[in-house]
C-alpha positions in Angstrom: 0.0 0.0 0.0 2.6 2.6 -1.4 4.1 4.6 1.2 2.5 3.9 4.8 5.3 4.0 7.3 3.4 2.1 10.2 3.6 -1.3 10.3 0.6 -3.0 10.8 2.2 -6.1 12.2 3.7 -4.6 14.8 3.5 -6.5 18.3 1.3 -3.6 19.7 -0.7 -2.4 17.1 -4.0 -3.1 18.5 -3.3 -1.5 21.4 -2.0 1.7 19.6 -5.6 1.2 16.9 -7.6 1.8 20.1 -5.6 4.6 21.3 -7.1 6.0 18.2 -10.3 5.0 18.8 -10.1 6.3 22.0 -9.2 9.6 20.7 -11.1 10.2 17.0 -14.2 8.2 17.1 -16.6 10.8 19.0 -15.7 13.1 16.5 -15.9 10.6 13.7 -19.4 9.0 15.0 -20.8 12.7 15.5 -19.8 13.4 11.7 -21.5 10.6 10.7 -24.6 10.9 12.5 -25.0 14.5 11.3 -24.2 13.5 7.7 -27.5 11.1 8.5 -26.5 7.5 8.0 -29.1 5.6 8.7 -31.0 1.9 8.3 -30.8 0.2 5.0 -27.5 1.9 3.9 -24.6 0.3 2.1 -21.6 1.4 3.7 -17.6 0.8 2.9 -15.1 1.3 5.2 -11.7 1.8 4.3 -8.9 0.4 6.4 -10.6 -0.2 9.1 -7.7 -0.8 11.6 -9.2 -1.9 14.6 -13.1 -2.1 13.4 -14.7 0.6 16.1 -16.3 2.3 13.4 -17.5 -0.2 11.4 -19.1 -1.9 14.2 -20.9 1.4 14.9 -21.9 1.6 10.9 -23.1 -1.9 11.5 -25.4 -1.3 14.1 -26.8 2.1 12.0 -27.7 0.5 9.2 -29.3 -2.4 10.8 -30.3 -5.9 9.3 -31.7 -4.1 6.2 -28.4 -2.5 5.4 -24.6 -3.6 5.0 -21.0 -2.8 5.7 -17.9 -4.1 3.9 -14.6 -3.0 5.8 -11.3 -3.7 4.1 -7.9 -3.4 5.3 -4.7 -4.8 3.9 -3.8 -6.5 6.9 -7.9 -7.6 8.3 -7.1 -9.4 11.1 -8.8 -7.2 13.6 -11.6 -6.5 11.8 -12.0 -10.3 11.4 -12.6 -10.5 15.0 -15.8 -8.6 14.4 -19.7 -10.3 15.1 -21.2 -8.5 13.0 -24.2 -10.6 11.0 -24.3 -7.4 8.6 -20.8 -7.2 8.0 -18.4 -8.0 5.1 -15.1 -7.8 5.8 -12.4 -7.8 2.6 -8.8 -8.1 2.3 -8.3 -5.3 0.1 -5.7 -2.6 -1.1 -7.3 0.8 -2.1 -4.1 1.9 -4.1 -4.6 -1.4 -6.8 -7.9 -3.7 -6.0 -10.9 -3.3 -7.8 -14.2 -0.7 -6.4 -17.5 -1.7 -7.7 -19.0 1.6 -9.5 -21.9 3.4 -7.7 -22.4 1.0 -4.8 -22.3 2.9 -1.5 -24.3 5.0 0.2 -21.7 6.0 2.2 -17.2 5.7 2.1 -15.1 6.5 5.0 -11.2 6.4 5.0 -9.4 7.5 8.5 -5.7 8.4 8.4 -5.2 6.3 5.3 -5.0 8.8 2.5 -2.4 11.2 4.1 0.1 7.9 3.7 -0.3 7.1 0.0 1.5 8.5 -2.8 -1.6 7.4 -5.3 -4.0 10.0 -2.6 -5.5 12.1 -5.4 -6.5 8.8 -7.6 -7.6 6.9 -4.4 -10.3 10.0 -3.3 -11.1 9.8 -7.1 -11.8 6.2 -7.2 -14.0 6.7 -3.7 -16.3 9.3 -4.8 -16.9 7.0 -8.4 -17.6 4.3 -5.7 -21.0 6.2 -3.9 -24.2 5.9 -5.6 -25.6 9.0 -6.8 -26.6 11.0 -3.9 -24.2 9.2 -1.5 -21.4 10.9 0.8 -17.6 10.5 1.3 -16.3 11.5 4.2 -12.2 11.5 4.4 -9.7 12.4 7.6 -6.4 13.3 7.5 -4.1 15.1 9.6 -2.9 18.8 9.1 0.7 19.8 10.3 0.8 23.0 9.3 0.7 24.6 12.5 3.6 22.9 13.8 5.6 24.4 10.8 4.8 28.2 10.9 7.2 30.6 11.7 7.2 30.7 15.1 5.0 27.3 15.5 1.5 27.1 17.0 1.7 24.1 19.3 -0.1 23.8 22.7 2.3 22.7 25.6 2.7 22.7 29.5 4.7 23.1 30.8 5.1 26.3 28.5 8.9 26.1 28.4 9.2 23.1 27.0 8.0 24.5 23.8 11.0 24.1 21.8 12.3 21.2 22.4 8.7 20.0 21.7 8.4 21.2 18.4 12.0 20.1 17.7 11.1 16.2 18.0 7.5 16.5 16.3 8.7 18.0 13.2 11.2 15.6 13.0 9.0 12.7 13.4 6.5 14.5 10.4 9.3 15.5 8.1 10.6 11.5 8.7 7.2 10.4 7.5 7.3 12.8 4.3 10.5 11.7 3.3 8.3 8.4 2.4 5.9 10.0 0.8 3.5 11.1 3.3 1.6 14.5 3.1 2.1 16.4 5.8 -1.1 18.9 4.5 -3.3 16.6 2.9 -5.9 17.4 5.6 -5.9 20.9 4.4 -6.4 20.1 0.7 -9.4 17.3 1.4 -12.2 20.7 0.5 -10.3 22.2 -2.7 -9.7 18.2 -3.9 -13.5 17.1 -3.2 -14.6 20.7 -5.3 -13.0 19.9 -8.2 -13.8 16.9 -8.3 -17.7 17.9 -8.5 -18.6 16.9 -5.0 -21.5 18.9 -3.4 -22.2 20.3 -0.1 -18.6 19.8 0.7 -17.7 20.8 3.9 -14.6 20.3 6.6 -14.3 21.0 10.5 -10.6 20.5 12.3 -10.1 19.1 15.9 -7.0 19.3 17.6 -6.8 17.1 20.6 -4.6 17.8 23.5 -3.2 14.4 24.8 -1.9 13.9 28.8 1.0 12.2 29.6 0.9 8.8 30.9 -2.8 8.6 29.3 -4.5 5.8 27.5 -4.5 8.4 24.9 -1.0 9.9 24.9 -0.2 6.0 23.6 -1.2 7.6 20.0 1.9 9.9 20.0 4.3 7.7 21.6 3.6 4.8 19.7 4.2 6.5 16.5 7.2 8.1 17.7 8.6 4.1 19.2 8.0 2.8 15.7 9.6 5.2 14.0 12.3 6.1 16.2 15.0 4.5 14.0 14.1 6.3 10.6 14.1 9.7 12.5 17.5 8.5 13.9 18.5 7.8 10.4 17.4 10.8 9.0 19.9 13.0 11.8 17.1 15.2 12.9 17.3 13.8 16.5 19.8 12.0 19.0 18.3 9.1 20.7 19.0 11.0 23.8 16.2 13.5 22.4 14.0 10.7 21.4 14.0 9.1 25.0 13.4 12.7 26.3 10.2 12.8 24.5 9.0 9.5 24.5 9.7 9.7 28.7 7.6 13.0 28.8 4.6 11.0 27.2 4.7 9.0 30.2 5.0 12.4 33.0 0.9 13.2 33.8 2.6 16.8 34.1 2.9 16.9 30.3 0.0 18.6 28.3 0.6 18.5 24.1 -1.1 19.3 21.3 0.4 18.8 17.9 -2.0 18.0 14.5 -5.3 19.3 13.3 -7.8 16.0 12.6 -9.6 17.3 9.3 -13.0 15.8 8.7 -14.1 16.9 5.5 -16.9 15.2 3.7 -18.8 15.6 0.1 -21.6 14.2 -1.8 -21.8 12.7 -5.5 -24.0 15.1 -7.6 -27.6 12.9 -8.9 -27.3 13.3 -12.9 -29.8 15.9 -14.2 -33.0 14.5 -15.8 -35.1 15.6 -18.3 -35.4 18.8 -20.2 -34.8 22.3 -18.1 -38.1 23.9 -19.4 -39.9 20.5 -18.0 -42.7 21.1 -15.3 -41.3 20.5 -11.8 -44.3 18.6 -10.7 -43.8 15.9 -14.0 -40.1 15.6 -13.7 -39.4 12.0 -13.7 -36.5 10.0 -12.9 -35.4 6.1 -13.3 -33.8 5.0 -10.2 -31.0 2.9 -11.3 -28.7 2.1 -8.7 -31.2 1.1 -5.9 -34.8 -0.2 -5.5 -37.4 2.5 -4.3 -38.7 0.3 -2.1 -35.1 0.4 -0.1 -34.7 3.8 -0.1 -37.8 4.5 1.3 -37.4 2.4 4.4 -35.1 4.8 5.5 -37.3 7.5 5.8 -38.8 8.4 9.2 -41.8 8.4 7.8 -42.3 5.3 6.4 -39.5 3.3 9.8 -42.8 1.3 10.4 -43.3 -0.4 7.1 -42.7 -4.4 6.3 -40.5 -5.3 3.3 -44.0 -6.3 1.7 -45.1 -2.5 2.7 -42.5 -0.9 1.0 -43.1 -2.7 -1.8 -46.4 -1.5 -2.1 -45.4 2.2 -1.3 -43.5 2.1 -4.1 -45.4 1.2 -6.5 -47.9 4.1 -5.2 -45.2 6.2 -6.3 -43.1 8.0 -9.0 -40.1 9.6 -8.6 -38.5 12.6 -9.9 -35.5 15.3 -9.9 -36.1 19.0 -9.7 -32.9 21.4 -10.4 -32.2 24.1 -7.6 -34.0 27.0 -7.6 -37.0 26.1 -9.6 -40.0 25.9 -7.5 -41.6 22.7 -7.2 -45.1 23.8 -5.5 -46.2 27.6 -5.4 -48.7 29.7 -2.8 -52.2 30.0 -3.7 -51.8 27.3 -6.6 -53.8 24.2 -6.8 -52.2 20.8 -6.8 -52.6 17.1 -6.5 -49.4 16.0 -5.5 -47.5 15.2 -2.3 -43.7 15.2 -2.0 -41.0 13.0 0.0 -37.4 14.6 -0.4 -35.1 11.5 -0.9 -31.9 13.8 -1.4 -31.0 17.6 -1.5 -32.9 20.7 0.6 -35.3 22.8 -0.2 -36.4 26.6 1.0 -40.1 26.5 2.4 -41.6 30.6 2.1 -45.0 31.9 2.7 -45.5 35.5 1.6 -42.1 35.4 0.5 -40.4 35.0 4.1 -38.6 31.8 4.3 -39.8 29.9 7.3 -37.7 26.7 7.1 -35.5 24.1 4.9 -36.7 20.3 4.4 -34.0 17.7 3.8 -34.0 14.3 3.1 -37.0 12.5 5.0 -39.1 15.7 5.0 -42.4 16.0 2.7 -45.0 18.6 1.8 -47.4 18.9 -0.5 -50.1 17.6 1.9 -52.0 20.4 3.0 -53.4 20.9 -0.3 -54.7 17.4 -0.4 -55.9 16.9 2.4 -58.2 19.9 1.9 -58.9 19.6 -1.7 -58.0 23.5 -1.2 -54.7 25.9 -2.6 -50.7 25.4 -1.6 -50.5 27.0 1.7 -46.4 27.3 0.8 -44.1 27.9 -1.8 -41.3 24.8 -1.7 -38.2 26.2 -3.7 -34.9 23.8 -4.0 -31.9 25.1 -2.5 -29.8 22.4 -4.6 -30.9 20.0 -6.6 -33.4 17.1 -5.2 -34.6 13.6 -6.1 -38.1 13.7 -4.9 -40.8 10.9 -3.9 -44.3 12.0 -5.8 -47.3 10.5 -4.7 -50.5 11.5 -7.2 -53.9 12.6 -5.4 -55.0 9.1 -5.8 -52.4 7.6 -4.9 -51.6 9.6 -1.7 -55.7 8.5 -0.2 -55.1 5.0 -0.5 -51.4 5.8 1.2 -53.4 7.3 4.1 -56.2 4.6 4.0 -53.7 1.6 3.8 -50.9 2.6 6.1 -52.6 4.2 9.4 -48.7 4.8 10.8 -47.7 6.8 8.0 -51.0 8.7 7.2 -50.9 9.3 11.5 -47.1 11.1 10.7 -48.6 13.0 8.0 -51.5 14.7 9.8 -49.0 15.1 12.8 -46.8 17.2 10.3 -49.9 19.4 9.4 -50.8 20.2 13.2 -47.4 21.0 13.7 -46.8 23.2 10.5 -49.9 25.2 11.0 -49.8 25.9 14.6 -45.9 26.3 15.1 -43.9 26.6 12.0 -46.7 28.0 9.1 -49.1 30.3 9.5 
């Protein structure tokens, strides 16, 4: 796998993969919740190290969904019980992807290491389905190399001496091929290459001496102690200095900025520009309706058998941003579930909210056999559930769950969000 410099066979590596655990996966789990993974998703894992977060995926996406986690070296992951798990001996750098098969690819600390980093993110995002998200995370150094360097240490004056050994340690690691930055170039990288709603947050942790989590810097410094040796940046009086400080509870250090940044694959446009918003439609292809709508809140209580039957109620269809799909004061016969992408919800032109994926409207209208209360615009472009007069009464009539959910969003649009 090109140019990682930690060796996965080391004696102690499971104990330095959940020092990492220990450390990232709150942030990591908190991404991935927000990004709304969820049951019935498809989910890779790349190099899954010591499994943590492909259990959690696991338990996400429940018995309706899947997660394959590769690694080069699987052996931890193997140790997994996960009935909903596939776990792959696999190198990113060479081994095939399937094309547009996940709902969801996640790579930790992998692409930083590899010389082939640009081509590997490329090959990911050509992995997600339409609609699906990539989230990446990669360390940024650049901190520690400004002029003077931003580091976080106590005691204060050892500062220097500090910076010293960890630059040494990260310019080691480059002079393999690593990317001491990559975490900084993750948003520019996942722009051009025609992601949307990319976005990026940093973390920088401050380990304690002698902690469970201070193991994640000393361990990397023990295994590489002999390249940085090598390499005449430090003594190995120097490098026991440090590595005895990460055992002193006295010590405080922060070095590295954890960047989480995280994309989604573009649906491909459908149908003419001119076409009416409300008879846009839009073949599915890379997953059954039925699937994707047991995902949705609003439909969490229906059987396999259900959601085949929902479906075929159902049409679906892909509105560009910024043309309205339902206006105020118009009649219509249609009611909408948002599969992906947001939309603006105004009423006498103030916007009073933004539906995203789960959310529906349209009902009011029906309901009442009267005019659109609201004016739905899309904020960026959406793949949409319609359900035709008809077929939205016998929704109602057949599924009492889902048709309770409905009238529960009208009381609480009209009397709290909607005028």
């Amino acid at each position: 796998m090109g140019a990682y410099v930690l060796d996965n066979g080391w004696e102690r590596e499971r104990e330095r993969l959940a020092a990492l655990e220990g450390v990232f996966d709150r942030g990591t789990t908190r991404h991935l919740d927000a990004l709304g993974v969820r049951r019935g998703w498809v989910c890779l894992e790349v190099a899954g190290g010591g499994g943590s977060i492909a259990s959690w995926l696991c338990k996400r996406v429940g018995d309706s969904g899947r997660v394959v986690a590769t690694d080069v070296d699987p052996r931890f992951l193997e140790a997994l019980d996960e009935p909903n798990l596939e776990v792959l001996r696999h190198d990113i750098t060479s081994d095939d992807l399937p094309h547009s098969a996940f709902d969801l690819i996640h790579a930790r600390l992998l692409l930083e290491h590899l010389p082939e980093r640009v081509k590997v993110l490329e090959r990911l995002v050509g992995a997600l389905k339409p609609g699906g998200v990539v989230m990446i995370e990669d360390l940024d150094w650049r901190a520690l190399f400004a002029e003077p360097a931003i580091i976080n240490v106590h005691p204060s004056g050892e500062s220097e001496r500090n910076v010293k050994v960890w630059r040494a340690l990260v310019d080691t690691m480059a002079d393999g091929g690593y990317d001491r930055e990559f975490g900084a170039r993750l948003v520019d990288l996942m722009v051009e290459l025609g992601l949307e709603d990319v976005n990026a947050e940093g973390r920088s942790p401050t380990y304690r001496g002698g902690s469970r989590d201070a193991v994640v810097p000393k361990f990397t410094l023990e295994q590489l102690q002999d390249r940085v040796l090598a390499s005449a940046r430090l003594s190995a009086e120097e490098i026991a200095w440090a590595l005895r400080r990460l055992d002193d509870p006295d010590l405080r250090i922060g070095v590295g900025t954890m960047v989480t940044a995280f994309g989604r694959r573009p649906i491909d446009r459908a149908g003419e520009a001119g076409a009416d918003a409300e008879a846009a439609e839009l073949t599915l292809e890379h997953e059954r309706l039925a699937e994707r709508l047991g995902r949705l809140p609003l439909f969490a209580t229906c059987t396999s058998d259900q959601l085949e039957r929902v479906a075929a109620m159902a049409s679906t269809g892909e509105v560009a941003a910024g043309r309205s799909i339902v206006r105020e004061g118009e009649s219509g016969d249609c009611f909408y579930v948002i599969l992906t992408g947001r939309a603006a919800v105004r009423v006498k032109r103030r916007k009073l909210a933004v539906l995203g994926p789960g959310s529906f409207f349209g009902e009011t209208a029906l309901l009442t056999t009267g005019l659109r209360t609201a004016t739905v615009t899309p904020e960026t472009s959406m793949t949409l559930v319609r359900f035709e007069r008809q077929a939205f009464d016998e929704l109602l009539r057949a599924f009492p769950a889902t048709a309770r959910a409905v009238l529960e969003g009208v009381v609480e649009r009209r009397t709290v969000t909607w005028p």
